[in-house]
C-alpha positions in Angstrom: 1.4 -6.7 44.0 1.9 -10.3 43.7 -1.3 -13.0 43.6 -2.0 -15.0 46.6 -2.4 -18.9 46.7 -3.8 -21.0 49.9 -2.6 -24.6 49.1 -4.4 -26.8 51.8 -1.9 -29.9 52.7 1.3 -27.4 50.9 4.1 -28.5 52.9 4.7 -32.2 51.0 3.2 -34.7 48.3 0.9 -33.4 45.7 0.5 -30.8 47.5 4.2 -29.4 47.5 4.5 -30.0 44.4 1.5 -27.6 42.7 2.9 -25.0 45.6 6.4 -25.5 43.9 5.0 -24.5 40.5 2.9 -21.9 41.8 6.1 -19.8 43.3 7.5 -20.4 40.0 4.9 -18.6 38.4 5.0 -15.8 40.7 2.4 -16.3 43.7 2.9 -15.4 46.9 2.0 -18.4 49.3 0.1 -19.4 52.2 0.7 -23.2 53.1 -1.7 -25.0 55.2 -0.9 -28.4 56.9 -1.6 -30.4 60.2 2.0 -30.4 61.3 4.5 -28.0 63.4 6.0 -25.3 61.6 9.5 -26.6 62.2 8.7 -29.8 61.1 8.0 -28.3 57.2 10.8 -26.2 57.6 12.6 -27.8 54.2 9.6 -28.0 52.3 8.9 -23.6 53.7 12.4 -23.0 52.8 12.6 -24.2 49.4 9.4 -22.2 48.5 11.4 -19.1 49.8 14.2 -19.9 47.6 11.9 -19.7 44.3 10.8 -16.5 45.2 7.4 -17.0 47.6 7.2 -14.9 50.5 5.3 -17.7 52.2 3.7 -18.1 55.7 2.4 -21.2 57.6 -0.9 -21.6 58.3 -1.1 -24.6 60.6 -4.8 -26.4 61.1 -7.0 -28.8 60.4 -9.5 -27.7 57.9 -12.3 -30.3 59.1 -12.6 -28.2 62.1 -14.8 -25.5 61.4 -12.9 -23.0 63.7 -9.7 -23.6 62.5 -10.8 -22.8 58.9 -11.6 -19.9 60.0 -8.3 -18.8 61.9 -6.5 -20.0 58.6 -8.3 -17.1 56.9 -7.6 -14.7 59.9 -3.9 -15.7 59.5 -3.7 -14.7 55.6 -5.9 -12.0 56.0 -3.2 -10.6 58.9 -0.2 -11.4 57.0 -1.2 -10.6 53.1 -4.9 -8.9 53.4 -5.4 -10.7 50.2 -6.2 -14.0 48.7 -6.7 -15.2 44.6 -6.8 -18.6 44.9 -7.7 -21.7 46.8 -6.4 -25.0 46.3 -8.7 -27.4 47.7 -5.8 -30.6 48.1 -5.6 -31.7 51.9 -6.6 -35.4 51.8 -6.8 -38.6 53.8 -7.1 -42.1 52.8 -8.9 -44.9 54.9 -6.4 -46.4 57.8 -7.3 -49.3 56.4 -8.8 -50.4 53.5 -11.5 -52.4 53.5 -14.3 -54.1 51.6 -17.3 -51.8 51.6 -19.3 -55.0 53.2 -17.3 -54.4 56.2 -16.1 -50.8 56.5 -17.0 -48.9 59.2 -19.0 -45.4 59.8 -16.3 -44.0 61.6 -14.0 -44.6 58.4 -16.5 -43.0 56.7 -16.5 -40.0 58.4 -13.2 -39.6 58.9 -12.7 -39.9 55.3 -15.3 -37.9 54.3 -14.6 -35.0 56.9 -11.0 -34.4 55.7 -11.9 -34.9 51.9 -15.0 -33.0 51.2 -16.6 -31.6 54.1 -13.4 -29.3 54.4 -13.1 -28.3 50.9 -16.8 -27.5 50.6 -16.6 -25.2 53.7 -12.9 -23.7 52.8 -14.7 -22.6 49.7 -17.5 -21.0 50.9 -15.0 -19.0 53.3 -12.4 -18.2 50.6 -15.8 -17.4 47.8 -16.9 -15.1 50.3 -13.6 -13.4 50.8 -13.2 -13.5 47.1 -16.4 -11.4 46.0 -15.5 -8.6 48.6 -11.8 -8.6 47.2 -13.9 -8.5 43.2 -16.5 -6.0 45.0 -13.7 -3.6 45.6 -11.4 -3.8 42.1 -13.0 -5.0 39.2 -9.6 -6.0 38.0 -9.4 -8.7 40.4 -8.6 -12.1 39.3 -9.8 -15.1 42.1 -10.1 -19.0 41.2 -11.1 -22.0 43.5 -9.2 -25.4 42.2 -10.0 -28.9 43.7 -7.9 -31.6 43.4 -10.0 -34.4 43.4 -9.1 -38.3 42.1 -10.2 -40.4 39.0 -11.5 -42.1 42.3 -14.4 -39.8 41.5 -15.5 -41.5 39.0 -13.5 -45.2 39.2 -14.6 -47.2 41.5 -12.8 -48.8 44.3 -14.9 -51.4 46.8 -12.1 -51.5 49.1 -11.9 -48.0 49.6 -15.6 -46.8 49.1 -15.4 -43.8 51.1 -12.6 -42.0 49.3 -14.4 -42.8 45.8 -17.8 -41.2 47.6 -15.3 -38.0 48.6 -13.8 -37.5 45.5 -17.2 -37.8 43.8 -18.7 -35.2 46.0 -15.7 -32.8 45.2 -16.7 -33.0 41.7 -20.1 -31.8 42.3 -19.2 -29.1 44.8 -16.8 -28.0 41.6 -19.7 -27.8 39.6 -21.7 -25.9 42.5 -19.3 -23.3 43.2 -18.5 -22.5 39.6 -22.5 -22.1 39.1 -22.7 -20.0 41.7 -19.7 -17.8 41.6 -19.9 -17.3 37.4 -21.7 -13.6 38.1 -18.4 -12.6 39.9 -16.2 -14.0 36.8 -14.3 -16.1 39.5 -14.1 -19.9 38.2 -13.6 -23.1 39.9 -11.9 -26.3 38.2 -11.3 -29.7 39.3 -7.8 -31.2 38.7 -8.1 -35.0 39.1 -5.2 -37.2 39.4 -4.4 -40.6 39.1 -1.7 -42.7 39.9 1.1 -40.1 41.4 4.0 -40.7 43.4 3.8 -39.9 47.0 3.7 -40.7 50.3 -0.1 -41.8 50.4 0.8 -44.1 47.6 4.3 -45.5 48.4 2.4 -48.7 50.5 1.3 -50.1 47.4 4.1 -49.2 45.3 4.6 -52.7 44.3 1.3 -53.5 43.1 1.2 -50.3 40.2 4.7 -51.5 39.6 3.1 -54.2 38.2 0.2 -53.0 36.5 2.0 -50.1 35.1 4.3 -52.3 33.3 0.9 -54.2 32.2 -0.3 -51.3 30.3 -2.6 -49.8 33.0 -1.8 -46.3 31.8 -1.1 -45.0 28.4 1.7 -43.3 29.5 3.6 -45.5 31.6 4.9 -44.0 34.8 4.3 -42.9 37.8 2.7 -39.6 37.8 4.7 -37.1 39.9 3.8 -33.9 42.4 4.4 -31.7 39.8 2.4 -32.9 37.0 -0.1 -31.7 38.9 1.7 -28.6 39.8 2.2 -27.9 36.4 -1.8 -28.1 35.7 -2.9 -26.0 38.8 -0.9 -23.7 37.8 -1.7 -23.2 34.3 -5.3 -22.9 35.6 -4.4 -20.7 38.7 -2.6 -18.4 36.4 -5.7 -18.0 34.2 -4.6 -19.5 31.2 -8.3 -21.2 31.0 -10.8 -18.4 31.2 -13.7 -20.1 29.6 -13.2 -23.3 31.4 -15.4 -23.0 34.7 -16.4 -26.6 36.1 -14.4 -28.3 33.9 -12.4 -31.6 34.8 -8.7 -31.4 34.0 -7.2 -35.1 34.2 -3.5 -35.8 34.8 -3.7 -39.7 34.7 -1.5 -40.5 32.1 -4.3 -41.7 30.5 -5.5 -44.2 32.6 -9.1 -43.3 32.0 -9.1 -43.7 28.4 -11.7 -46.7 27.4 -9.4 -48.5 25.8 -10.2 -52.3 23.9 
């Protein structure tokens, strides 16, 4: 019987992407996103054709009720679940200096970006440890894709920084408190990659990447973070709970 994957914002971006590797590697999928079924109908389709038996799991996982039916709906269609990708995300609607940003940003930002993930965890943990309680051989993991925003400050974006930096810590939470169960939880943090959320300020990493912002110098893509998820969903890291995997092309690097 094939593994189960929940990949929260699956249908497109970065998201897409690690649910494309993921069917390559064998997992069966459920796809969670905000918008109609019919209007991911490509992104569904072309999971199918790699081999996913796949079903749609529409809802907004900042509502704490429609969490909850996401996990009815694979529990109805699979009865199963391995492993949670934690990668639905928002940035501000506008960004703004942290002098003048607003509460509501905030909390917009924050709802989407952490509050969710910590909450989808506890759900899918729970669901986990019964699934380990009954076969020892089970094999769960929890993977959050965070953003070197975690830990690289941005002033005109404060509240995605403060998001991605909680992530980090509810990475390191979980993994403490799920180790007796031998089901770990990773953070994948990304930096610079090519999507939708990024495409308004194409222009301006244009520029820097051709200024040496990165060691590697490109654009990240979907599935270089695919590629990593997936390595980790698979289990290829077994010793590895609460660790930080970075796929920034080695932006981070201190560099003189």
């Amino acid at each position: 019987m094939k593994r189960v994957a929940l990949v929260t914002g699956g249908s497109r971006g970065i998201g897409l992407g690690i649910a494309r590797c993921l069917a390559r590697e064998g997992f069966d999928l459920a796809i969670n996103g905000m918008r109609k079924e019919e209007d991911t109908r490509a992104s569904l389709d072309e999971l199918r054709s790699l081999g996913a038996e796949v079903v749609y799991c529409q809802g907004d996982v900042g509502n704490a009720a429609e969490r909850q039916g996401i996990m009815d709906a694979i529990d109805a269609h699979f009865g199963r679940l391995h492993v949670l990708v934690n990668n639905a995300g928002v940035a501000p609607k506008e960004r703004k200096d942290i002098l003048e940003a607003s509460e509501e940003s905030f909390d917009y930002v924050l709802k989407t970006n952490l509050h969710s993930a910590y909450f989808l965890s506890q759900l899918a943990a729970n669901r986990m440890i019964s699934q380990k309680r009954e076969s020892a051989d089970f094999k769960g993991a929890i993977i959050n894709v965070s953003s070197i925003s975690a830990t690289v400050a941005s002033v005109n974006r404060g509240e995605y920084c403060v998001a991605k930096a909680g992530m980090s810590m509810a990475t390191q939470l979980f993994a403490v408190r799920l180790g007796e169960f031998a089901i770990p939880v990773y953070e994948v943090r990304p930096g610079i990659i090519a999507t939708d959320m990024t495409s308004g300020v194409k222009e301006k990493y244009d520029a820097l990447l051709g200024q040496g912002l990165c060691v590697q110098a490109r654009w990240g893509l979907p599935e270089d973070v695919g590629l990593a998820v997936a390595s980790l969903a698979k289990g290829d890291f077994p010793y590895s709970t609460g660790q930080v995997i970075m796929v920034d092309g080695g932006l981070t690097i201190p560099r003189l």
